[in-house]
N, C-alpha and C positions, 0 to 999 in steps of 0.2 A: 802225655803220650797221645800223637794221631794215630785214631782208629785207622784211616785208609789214608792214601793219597791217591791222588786225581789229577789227571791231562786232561784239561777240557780242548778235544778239536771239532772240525768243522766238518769234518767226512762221515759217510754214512755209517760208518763201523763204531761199535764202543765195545769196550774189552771188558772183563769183570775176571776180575784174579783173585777168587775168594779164599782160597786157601795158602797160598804163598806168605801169611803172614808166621812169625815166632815169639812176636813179643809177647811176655807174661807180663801183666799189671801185677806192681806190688802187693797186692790186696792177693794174689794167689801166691807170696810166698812160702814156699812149708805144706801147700795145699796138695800137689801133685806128688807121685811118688820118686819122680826126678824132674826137670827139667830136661833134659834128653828124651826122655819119655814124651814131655808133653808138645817134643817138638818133631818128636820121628817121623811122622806122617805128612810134614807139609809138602806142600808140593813145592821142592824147591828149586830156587834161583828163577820161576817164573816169568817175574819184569824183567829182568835180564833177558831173559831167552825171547821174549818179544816184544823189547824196545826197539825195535826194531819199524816197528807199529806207529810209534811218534812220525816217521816220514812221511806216512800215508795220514798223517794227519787223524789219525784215530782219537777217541776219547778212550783214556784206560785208565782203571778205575783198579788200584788193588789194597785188598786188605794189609793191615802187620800184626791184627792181635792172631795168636797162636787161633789152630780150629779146636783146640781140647780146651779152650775156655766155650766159644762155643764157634758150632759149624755153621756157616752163611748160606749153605748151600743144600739144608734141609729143612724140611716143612714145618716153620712155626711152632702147629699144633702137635709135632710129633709122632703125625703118622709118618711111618715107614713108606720111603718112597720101592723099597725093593721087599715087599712082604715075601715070607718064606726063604729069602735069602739073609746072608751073614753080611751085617754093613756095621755103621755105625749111629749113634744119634745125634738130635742138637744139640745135645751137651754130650758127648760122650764119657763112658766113664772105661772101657778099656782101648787097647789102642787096633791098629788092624790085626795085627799078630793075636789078639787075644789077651795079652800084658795088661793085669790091672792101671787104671790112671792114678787112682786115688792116693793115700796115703790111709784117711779112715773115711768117715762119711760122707756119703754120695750128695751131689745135690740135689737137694728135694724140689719140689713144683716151687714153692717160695724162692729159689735163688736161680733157679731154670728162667724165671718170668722177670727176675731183675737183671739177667743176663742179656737176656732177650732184649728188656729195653735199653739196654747199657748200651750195646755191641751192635747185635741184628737190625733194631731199628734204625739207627745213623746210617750205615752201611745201603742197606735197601731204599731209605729215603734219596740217597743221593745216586744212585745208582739208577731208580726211575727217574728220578728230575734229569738226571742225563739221556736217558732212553727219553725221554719227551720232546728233550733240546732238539737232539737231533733230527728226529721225527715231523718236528714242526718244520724246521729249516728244509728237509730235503722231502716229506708227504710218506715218507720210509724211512727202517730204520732196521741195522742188521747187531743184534747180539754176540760176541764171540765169546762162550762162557769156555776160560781156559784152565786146563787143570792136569796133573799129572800122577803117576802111581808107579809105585816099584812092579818091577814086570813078574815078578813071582813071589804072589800071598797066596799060601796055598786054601787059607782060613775062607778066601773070599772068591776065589777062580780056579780052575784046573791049570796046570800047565804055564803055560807062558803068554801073557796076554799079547795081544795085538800092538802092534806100534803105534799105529793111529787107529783110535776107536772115536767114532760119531756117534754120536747125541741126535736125536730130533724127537724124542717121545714119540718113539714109532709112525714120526711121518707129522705130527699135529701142531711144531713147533715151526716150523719155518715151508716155506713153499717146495714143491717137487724140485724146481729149476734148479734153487739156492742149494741143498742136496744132492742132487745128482751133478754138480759145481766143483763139491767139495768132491764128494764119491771120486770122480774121476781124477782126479789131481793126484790122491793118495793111489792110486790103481796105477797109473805110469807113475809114480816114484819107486817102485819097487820095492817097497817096503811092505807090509804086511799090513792089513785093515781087517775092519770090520763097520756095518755101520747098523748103531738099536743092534749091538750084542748085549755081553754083561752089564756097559754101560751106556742107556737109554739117553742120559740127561738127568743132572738134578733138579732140586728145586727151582734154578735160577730160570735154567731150561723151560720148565713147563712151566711155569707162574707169567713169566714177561714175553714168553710167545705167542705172538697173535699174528697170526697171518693173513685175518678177516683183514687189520688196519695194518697193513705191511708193516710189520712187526714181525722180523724171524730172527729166531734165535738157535744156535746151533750150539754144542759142547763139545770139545775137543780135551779128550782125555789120552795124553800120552803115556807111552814106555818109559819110565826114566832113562832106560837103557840109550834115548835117540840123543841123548845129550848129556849124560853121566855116567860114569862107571857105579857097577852095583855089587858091592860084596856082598860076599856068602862065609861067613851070616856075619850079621849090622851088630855092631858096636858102639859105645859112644867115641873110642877112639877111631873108626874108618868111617862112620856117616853123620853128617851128608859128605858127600865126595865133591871136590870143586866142578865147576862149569867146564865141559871139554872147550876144545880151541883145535880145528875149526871145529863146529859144532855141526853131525852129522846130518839131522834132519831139517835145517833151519832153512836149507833153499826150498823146501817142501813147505814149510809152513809161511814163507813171502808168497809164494805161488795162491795158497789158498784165501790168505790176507787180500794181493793185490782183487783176486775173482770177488772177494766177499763187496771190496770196494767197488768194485766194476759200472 
């Protein structure tokens, strides 16, 4: 089984799709309390929604193993990147809804730290060695860490999240320009934003942001809603729902791609 698969291009931009994978390693079968379960939360149809990204020559970088084996896109050590708030972990053990993962025993520190090396480390190694490629080739280098959410968890947000929420760890991850680039593009789409609301940036965000060495990193955390229908309430027979056709927000998100490459 490939952990990820990888576009290597030549453009300043590299993508990171860390949670669009589903695959379960056979070594989890019988582990989880379904597979529907341990696959509800991905972010899906992702590479689809911006292959788009190959024309501009992008390097995009996406996971396949499920994030309930473990999340790519949390810290390692296992601090909470949103303390006081409702999230999940690097291994999680229930889903966003609150839904046990398990079936019985949780993983302890010993199978958290073979996960880690199994999965986390491949993934991130090759993911900076691609942040570096391109860094060297152009003296800069721009992050798109992609990711998406159902637009009403009530466990995790009030109400109805934003369509397009930005990422920049409050400003530390990428330059004001690259930011206020993206800001505006979402502000004439008419669609609804936010930017450093509920969602700041994960780990990917603030680990490989460095804007001392032009190095910025930005997180674009979607509505599912901009690009799939979302019943009420999820099933294993209605979800996921397929890719719409055309796909509402997709000239929104060329828009912000083309500026990131600019």
């Amino acid at each position: 089984m490939s952990l990820f698969t990888l576009r290597r291009g030549n453009a300043r931009l590299v993508l990171s799709i860390p949670h669009a994978g589903t695959e379960l390693p056979e070594e989890f079968a019988g582990v989880f309390a379904s597979d529907w379960l341990a696959r509800k939360d991905a972010d899906w149809w992702l590479p689809d929604l911006y292959r788009f990204a190959e024309t501009l020559d992008a390097t995009i970088i996406a996971a396949n193993i499920s994030r309930s084996v473990i999340d790519l896109n949390r810290d390692p050590s296992g601090v909470s990147l949103y303390p006081g708030q409702a999230t999940t972990g690097l291994c999680p053990t229930e889903t966003f809804d609150g839904e046990p993962l398990y079936n019985g025993a949780l993983p302890d520190d010993a199978e958290i730290a073979r996960r880690r090396e199994t999965y986390f480390t491949p993934y991130h190694a090759a993911l900076r060695a691609e942040i570096e490629r391109v860094h060297a080739l152009h003296g800069r280098a721009v992050l798109y860490d992609c990711h998406s959410i159902r637009s009403h968890i009530p466990r995790l947000f009030e109400g109805e999240l934003p369509q397009f929420n930005v990422g920049t760890n409050d400003g530390k991850s990428c330059a004001p320009a690259l930011r206020e680039r993206v800001e505006r593009i979402c502000a004439e789409s008419g669609f609804s934003y936010v930017v450093n609301g509920r969602f700041k940036g994960g780990w990917i965000t603030r680990h490989y942001g460095a804007p001392a060495r032009n190095i910025h990193a930005v997180q674009m955390e979607l509505g599912c809603r901009g690009y799939m229908h979302e019943p009420q309430p999820l099933t294993p027979e209605n979800w996921p729902t397929p890719l719409q056709s055309p796909i509402p927000i997709q000239p929104v998100l060329e828009k912000i791609l083309k500026g990131l490459c600019a």
